[in-house]
C-alpha positions as YAML, in Angstrom:
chain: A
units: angstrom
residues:
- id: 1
  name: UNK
  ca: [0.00, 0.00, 0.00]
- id: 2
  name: UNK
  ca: [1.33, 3.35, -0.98]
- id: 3
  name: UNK
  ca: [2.16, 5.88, 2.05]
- id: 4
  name: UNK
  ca: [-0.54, 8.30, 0.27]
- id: 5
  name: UNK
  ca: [-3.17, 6.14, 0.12]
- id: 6
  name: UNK
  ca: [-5.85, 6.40, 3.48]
- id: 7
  name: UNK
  ca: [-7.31, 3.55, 5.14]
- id: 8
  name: UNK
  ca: [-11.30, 2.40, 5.50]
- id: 9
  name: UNK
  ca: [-10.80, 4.41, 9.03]
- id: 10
  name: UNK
  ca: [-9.00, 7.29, 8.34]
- id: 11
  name: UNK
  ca: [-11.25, 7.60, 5.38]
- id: 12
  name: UNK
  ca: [-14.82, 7.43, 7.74]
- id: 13
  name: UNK
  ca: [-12.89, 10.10, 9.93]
- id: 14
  name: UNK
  ca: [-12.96, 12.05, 6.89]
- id: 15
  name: UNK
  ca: [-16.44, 11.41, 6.45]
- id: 16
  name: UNK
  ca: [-17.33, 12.18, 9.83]
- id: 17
  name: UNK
  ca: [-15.61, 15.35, 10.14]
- id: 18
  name: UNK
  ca: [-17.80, 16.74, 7.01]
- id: 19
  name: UNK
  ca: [-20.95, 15.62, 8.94]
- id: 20
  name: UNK
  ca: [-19.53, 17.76, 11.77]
- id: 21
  name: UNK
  ca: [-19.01, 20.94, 9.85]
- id: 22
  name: UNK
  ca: [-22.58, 19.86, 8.06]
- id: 23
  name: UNK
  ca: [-25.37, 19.37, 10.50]
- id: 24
  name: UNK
  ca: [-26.60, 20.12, 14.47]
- id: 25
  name: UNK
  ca: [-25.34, 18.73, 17.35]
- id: 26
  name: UNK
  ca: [-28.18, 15.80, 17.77]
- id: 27
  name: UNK
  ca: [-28.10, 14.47, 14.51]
- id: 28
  name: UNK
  ca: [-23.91, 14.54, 14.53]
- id: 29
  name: UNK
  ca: [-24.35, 12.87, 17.87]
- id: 30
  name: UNK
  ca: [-26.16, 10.03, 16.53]
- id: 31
  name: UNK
  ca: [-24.28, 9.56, 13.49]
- id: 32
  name: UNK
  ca: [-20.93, 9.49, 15.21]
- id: 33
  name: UNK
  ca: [-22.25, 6.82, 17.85]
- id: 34
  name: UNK
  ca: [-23.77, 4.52, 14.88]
- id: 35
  name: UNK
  ca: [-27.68, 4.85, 15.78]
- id: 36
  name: UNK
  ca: [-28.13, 6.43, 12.23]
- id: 37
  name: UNK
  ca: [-26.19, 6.01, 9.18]
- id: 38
  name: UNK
  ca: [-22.58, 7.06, 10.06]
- id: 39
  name: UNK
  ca: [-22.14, 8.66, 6.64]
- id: 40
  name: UNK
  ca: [-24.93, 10.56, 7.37]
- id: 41
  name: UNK
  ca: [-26.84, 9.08, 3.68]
- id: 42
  name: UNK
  ca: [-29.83, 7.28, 2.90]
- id: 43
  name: UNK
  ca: [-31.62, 8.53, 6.34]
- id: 44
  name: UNK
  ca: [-35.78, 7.43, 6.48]
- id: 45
  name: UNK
  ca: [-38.04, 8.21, 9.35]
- id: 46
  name: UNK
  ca: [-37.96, 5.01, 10.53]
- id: 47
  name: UNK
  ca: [-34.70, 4.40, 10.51]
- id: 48
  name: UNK
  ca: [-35.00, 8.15, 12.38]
- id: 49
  name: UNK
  ca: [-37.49, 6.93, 14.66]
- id: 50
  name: UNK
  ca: [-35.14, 3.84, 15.56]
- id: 51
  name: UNK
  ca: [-32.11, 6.35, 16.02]
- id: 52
  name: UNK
  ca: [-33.76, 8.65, 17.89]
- id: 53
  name: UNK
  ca: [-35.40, 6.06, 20.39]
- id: 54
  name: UNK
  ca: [-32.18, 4.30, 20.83]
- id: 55
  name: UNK
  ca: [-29.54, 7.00, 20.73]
- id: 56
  name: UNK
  ca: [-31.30, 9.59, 22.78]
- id: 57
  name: UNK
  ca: [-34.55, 8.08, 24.07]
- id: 58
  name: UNK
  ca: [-36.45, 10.55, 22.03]
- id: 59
  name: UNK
  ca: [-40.34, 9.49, 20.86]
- id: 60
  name: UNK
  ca: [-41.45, 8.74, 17.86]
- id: 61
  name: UNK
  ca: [-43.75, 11.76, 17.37]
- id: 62
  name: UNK
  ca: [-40.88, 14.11, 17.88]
- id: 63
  name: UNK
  ca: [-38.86, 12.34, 15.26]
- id: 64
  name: UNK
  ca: [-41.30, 11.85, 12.79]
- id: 65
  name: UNK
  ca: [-41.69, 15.50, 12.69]
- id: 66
  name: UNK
  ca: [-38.36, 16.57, 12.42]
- id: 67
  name: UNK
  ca: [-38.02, 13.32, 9.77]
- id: 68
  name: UNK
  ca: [-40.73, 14.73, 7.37]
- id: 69
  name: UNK
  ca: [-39.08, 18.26, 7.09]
- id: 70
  name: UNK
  ca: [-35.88, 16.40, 6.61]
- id: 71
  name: UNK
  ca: [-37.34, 14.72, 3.56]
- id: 72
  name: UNK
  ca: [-38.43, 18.14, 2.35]
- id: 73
  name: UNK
  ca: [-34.41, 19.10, 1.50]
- id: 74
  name: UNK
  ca: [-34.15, 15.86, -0.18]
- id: 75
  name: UNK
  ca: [-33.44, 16.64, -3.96]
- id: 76
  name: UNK
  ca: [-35.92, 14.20, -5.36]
- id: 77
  name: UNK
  ca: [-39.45, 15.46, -3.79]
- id: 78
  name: UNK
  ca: [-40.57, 11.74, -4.05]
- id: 79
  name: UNK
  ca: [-37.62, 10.33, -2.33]
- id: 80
  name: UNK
  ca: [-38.53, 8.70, 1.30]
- id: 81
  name: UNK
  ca: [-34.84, 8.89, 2.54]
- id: 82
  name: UNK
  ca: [-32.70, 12.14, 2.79]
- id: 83
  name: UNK
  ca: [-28.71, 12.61, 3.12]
- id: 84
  name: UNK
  ca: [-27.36, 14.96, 6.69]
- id: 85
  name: UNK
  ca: [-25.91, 17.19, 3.78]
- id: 86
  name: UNK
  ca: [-29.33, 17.78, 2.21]
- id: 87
  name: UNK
  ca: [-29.67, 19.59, 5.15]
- id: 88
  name: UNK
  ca: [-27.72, 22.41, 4.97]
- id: 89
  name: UNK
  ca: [-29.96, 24.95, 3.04]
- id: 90
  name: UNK
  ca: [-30.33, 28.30, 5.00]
- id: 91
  name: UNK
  ca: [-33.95, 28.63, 6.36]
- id: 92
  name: UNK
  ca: [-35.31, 25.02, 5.12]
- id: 93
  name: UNK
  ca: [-36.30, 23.06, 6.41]
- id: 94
  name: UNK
  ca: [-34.34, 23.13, 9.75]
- id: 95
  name: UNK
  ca: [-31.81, 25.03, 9.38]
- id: 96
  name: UNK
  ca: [-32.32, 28.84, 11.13]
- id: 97
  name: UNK
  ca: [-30.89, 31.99, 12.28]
- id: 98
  name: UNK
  ca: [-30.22, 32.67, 15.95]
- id: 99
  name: UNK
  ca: [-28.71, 28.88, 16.49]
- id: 100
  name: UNK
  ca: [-26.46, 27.98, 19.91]
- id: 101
  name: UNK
  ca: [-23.70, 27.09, 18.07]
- id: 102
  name: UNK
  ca: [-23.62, 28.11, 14.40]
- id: 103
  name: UNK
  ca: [-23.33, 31.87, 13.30]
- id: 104
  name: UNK
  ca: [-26.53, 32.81, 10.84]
- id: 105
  name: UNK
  ca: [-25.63, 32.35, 6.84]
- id: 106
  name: UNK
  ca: [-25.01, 35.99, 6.66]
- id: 107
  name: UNK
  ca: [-21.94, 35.83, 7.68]
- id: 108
  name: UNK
  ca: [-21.00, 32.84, 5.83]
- id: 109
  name: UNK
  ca: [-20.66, 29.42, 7.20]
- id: 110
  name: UNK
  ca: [-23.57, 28.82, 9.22]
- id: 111
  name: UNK
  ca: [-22.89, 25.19, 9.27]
- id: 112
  name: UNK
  ca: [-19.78, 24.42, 11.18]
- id: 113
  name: UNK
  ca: [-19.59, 24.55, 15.61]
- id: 114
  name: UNK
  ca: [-18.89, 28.03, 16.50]
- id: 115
  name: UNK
  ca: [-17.14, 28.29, 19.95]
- id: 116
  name: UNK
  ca: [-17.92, 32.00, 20.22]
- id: 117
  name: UNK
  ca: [-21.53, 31.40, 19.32]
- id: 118
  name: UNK
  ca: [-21.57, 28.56, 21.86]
- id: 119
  name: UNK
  ca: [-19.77, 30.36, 24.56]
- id: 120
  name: UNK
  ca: [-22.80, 33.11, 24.60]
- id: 121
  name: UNK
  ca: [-25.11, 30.00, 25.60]
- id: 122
  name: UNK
  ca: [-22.27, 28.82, 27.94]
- id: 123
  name: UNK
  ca: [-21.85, 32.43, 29.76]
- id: 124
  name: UNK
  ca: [-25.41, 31.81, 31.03]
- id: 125
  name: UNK
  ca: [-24.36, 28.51, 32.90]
- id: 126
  name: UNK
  ca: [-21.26, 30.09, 34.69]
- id: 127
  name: UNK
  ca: [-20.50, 28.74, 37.89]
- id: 128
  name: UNK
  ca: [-23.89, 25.98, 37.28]
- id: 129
  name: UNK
  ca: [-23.06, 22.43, 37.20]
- id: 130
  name: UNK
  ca: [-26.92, 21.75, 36.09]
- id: 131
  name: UNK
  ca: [-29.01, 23.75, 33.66]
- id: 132
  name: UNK
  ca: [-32.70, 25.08, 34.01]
- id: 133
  name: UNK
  ca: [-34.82, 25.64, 31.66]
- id: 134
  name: UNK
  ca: [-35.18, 29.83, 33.19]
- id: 135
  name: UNK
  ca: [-31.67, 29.95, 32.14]
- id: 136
  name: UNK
  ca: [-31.79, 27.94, 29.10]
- id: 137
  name: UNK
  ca: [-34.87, 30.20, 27.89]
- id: 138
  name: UNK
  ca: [-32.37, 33.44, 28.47]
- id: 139
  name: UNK
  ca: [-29.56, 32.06, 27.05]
- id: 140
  name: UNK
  ca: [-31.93, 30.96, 23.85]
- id: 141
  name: UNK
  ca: [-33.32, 34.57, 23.79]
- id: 142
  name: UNK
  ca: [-30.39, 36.04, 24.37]
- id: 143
  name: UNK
  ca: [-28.94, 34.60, 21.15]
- id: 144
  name: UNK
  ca: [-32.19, 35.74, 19.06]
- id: 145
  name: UNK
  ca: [-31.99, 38.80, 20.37]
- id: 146
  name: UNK
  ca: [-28.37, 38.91, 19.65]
- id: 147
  name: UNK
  ca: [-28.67, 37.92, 16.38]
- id: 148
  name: UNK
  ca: [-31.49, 40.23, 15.33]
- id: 149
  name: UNK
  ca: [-29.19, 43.19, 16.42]
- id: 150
  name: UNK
  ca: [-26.24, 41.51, 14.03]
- id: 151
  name: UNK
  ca: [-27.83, 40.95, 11.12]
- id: 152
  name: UNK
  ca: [-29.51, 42.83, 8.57]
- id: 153
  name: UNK
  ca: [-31.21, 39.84, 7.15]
- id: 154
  name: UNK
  ca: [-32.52, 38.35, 10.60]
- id: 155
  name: UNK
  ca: [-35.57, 35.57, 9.77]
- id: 156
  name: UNK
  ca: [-37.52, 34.09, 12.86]
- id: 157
  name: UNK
  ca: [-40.78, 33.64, 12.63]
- id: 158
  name: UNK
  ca: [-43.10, 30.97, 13.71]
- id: 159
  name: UNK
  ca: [-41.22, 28.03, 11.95]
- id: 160
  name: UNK
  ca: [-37.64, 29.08, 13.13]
- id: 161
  name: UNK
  ca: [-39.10, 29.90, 16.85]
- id: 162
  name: UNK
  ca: [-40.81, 26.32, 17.14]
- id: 163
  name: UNK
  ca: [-37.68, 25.02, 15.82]
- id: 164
  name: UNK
  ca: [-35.08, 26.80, 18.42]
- id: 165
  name: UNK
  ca: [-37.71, 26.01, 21.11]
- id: 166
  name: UNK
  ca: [-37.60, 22.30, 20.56]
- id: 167
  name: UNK
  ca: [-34.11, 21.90, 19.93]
- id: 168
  name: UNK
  ca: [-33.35, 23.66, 23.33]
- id: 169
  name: UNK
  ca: [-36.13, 21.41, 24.99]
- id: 170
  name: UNK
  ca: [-34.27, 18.28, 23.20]
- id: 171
  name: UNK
  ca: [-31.04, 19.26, 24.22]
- id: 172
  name: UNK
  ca: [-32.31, 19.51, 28.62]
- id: 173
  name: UNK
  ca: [-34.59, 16.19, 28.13]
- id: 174
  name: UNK
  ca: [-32.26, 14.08, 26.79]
- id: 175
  name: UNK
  ca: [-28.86, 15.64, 28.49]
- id: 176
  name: UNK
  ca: [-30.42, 15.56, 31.50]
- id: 177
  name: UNK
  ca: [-34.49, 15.21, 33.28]
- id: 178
  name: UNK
  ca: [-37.21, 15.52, 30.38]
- id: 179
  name: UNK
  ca: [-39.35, 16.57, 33.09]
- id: 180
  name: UNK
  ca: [-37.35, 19.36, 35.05]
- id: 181
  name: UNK
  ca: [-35.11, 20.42, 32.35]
- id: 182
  name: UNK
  ca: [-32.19, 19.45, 34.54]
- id: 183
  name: UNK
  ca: [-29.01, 18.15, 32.95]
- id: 184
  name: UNK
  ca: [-25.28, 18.28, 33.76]
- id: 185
  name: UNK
  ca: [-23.62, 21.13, 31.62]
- id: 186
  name: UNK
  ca: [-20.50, 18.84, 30.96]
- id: 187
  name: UNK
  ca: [-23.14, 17.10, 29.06]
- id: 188
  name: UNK
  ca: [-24.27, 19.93, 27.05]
- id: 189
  name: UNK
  ca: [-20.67, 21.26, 26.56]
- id: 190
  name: UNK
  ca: [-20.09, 17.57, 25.15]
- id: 191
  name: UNK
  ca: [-23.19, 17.28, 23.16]
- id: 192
  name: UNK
  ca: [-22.23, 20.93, 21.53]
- id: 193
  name: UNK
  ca: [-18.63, 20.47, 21.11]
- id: 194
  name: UNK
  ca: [-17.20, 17.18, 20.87]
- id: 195
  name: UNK
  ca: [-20.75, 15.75, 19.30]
- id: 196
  name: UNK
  ca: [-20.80, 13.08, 22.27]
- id: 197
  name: UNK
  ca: [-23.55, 11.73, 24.35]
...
């Protein structure tokens, strides 16, 4: 084997580090641990659902949900399976503005983890070792707020609020207590950063 050539590994870290700079922290999560398609292709609500249950104990309403508008960005409008990458389309179908860890497509890449972004979230949990969901909700506002300051071509309306709503609720139920909104922040920081459950 030539010294150039990469192996079946170092080629599926390749893969995986595109997924990172592609999609949201859940979805990474769950590709990098296997529950869903590691190379992020070919996804299908049930194989969502399945993902979802397993991976993060998240139902199957929930899932089918964010499934369906996931099979809105695939390129064939008949297709009943969608590729991670499909994904990546500012505004649709889950993509938005005012995210915890992505700056908006204004300023360019909206798609990769943005510490600075993430560390306006984080400034909300100093000195915690548990969130809330009070202090979730300012942090969450906080970045919508900060956001529609920033940029000139700020979108949240219904769709995107629902959206940032949920994905805050997903991130306290399944880090933590689905009831209380309780969950370590080293968990959070983990799920955010290093795409780890």
């Amino acid at each position: 084997m030539s010294s150039n050539a990469s192996t079946p590994a170092q080629q599926s870290n390749a893969s995986n580090q595109m997924l990172r700079n592609r999609i949201g922290p859940g979805l990474n999560s769950l590709a990098n641990h296997g529950f869903i398609n590691r190379d992020g292709k070919k996804l299908s609500v049930p194989a969502l659902i399945k993902g979802f249950k397993d991976g993060m104990n998240v139902g199957a309403d929930f899932t089918t949900a964010i499934g369906l508008m996931g099979l809105q960005s695939a390129p064939n409008p008949l297709s009943t399976t969608f590729d991670l990458n499909d994904l990546d389309q500012h505004n649709f179908p889950i993509e938005h503005d005012a995210s915890l860890s992505r700056q908006d497509a204004y300023f360019g890449n909206d798609y990769s983890f943005d510490q600075k972004i993430f560390n306006q979230v984080l400034a909300y949990y100093e000195g915690m070792e548990e969130t809330s969901i009070p202090v979730a909700s300012k942090a969450r506002y906080n970045r919508v707020e900060t956001a529609r300051s920033n940029n000139p071509e700020f979108i949240y309306g219904v769709r995107q609020l629902v959206l940032s709503t949920g994905e805050t609720a997903l991130y306290l139920s399944t880090m933590g207590d689905p009831t209380t909104g309780v969950a370590p922040v080293k968990y959070v920081k983990s799920l955010f950063g290093e795409f780890e459950m």
